[in-house]
C-alpha positions in Angstrom: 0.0 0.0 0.0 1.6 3.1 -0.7 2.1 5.8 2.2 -0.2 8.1 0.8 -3.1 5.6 0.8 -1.7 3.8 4.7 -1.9 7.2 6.0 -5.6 8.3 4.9 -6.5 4.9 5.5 -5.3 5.5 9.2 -6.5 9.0 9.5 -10.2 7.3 8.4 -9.6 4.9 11.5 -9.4 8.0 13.7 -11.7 10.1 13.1 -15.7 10.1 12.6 -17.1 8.6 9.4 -19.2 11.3 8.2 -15.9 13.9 7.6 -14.4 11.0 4.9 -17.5 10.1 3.3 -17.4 13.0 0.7 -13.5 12.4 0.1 -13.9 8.2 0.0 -17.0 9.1 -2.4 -14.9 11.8 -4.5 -12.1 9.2 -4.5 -14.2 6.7 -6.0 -15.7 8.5 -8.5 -12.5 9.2 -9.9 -11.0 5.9 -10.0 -14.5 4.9 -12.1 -14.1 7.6 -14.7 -10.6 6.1 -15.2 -11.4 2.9 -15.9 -14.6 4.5 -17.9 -11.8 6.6 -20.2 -9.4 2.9 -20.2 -12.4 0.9 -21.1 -13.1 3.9 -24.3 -9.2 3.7 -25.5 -8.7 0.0 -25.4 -12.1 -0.2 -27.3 -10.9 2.3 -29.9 -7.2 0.9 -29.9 -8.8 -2.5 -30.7 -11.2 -1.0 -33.8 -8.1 0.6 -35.1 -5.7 -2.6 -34.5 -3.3 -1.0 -32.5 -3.8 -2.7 -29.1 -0.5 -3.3 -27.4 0.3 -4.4 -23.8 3.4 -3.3 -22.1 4.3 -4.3 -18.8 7.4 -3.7 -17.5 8.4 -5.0 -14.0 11.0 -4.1 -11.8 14.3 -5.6 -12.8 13.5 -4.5 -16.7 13.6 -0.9 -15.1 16.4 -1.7 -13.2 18.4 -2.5 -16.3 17.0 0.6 -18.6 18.5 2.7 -16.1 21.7 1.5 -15.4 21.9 1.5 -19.4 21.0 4.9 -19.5 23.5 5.9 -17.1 26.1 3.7 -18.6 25.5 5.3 -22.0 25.5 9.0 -20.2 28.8 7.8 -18.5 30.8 6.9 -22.0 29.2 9.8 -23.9 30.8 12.3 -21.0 34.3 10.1 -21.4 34.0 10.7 -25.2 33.1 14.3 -24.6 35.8 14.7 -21.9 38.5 12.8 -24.5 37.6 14.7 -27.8 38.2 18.4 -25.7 41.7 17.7 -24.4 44.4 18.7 -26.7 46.8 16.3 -28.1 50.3 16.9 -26.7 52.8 17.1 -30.0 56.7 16.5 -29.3 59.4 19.8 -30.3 
Protein backbone atom coordinates (compact mmCIF):
# COMPACT_ATOMS: atom_id res chain seq x y z
CA UNK A 1 0.00 0.00 0.00
CA UNK A 2 1.64 3.12 -0.72
CA UNK A 3 2.09 5.76 2.17
CA UNK A 4 -0.17 8.11 0.76
CA UNK A 5 -3.13 5.60 0.76
CA UNK A 6 -1.67 3.77 4.72
CA UNK A 7 -1.92 7.22 5.98
CA UNK A 8 -5.63 8.32 4.92
CA UNK A 9 -6.52 4.88 5.50
CA UNK A 10 -5.27 5.54 9.17
CA UNK A 11 -6.50 9.03 9.51
CA UNK A 12 -10.18 7.29 8.43
CA UNK A 13 -9.60 4.93 11.45
CA UNK A 14 -9.35 8.01 13.73
CA UNK A 15 -11.66 10.09 13.07
CA UNK A 16 -15.67 10.11 12.58
CA UNK A 17 -17.08 8.60 9.39
CA UNK A 18 -19.23 11.32 8.16
CA UNK A 19 -15.90 13.93 7.60
CA UNK A 20 -14.38 11.02 4.91
CA UNK A 21 -17.52 10.06 3.34
CA UNK A 22 -17.38 12.98 0.69
CA UNK A 23 -13.47 12.36 0.07
CA UNK A 24 -13.92 8.18 0.02
CA UNK A 25 -17.00 9.10 -2.38
CA UNK A 26 -14.92 11.78 -4.49
CA UNK A 27 -12.13 9.15 -4.46
CA UNK A 28 -14.22 6.73 -6.03
CA UNK A 29 -15.70 8.47 -8.50
CA UNK A 30 -12.55 9.23 -9.95
CA UNK A 31 -10.99 5.87 -9.99
CA UNK A 32 -14.49 4.94 -12.12
CA UNK A 33 -14.09 7.55 -14.69
CA UNK A 34 -10.64 6.10 -15.24
CA UNK A 35 -11.40 2.94 -15.87
CA UNK A 36 -14.56 4.48 -17.88
CA UNK A 37 -11.84 6.62 -20.24
CA UNK A 38 -9.35 2.93 -20.22
CA UNK A 39 -12.38 0.87 -21.12
CA UNK A 40 -13.11 3.91 -24.29
CA UNK A 41 -9.20 3.71 -25.47
CA UNK A 42 -8.72 0.00 -25.40
CA UNK A 43 -12.06 -0.23 -27.25
CA UNK A 44 -10.90 2.35 -29.91
CA UNK A 45 -7.17 0.87 -29.94
CA UNK A 46 -8.80 -2.46 -30.68
CA UNK A 47 -11.17 -1.02 -33.81
CA UNK A 48 -8.14 0.56 -35.14
CA UNK A 49 -5.70 -2.58 -34.51
CA UNK A 50 -3.29 -0.97 -32.46
CA UNK A 51 -3.77 -2.74 -29.15
CA UNK A 52 -0.49 -3.32 -27.39
CA UNK A 53 0.26 -4.36 -23.78
CA UNK A 54 3.43 -3.32 -22.05
CA UNK A 55 4.28 -4.35 -18.77
CA UNK A 56 7.40 -3.67 -17.49
CA UNK A 57 8.38 -5.04 -13.99
CA UNK A 58 10.99 -4.11 -11.76
CA UNK A 59 14.34 -5.63 -12.82
CA UNK A 60 13.50 -4.51 -16.67
CA UNK A 61 13.61 -0.94 -15.14
CA UNK A 62 16.44 -1.71 -13.18
CA UNK A 63 18.35 -2.49 -16.34
CA UNK A 64 17.00 0.56 -18.64
CA UNK A 65 18.52 2.69 -16.11
CA UNK A 66 21.68 1.48 -15.36
CA UNK A 67 21.91 1.52 -19.42
CA UNK A 68 21.05 4.88 -19.45
CA UNK A 69 23.49 5.89 -17.06
CA UNK A 70 26.15 3.75 -18.58
CA UNK A 71 25.46 5.31 -22.01
CA UNK A 72 25.51 9.01 -20.18
CA UNK A 73 28.84 7.78 -18.53
CA UNK A 74 30.77 6.88 -22.04
CA UNK A 75 29.21 9.83 -23.89
CA UNK A 76 30.76 12.27 -21.01
CA UNK A 77 34.26 10.08 -21.41
CA UNK A 78 33.96 10.67 -25.20
CA UNK A 79 33.14 14.34 -24.65
CA UNK A 80 35.75 14.74 -21.85
CA UNK A 81 38.49 12.84 -24.55
CA UNK A 82 37.58 14.75 -27.79
CA UNK A 83 38.22 18.36 -25.67
CA UNK A 84 41.75 17.66 -24.43
CA UNK A 85 44.39 18.65 -26.67
CA UNK A 86 46.80 16.29 -28.14
CA UNK A 87 50.31 16.95 -26.70
CA UNK A 88 52.82 17.09 -30.02
CA UNK A 89 56.68 16.52 -29.33
CA UNK A 90 59.40 19.82 -30.28
Amino acid sequence: MTTLKQEFVNAAKETPRMFFAPLIGAARAIAREFEVLGKKATKKAEMEGEYRIVVVNRSSMRRMRNAAKRVKHESAVRAQDTQEPQQTKC
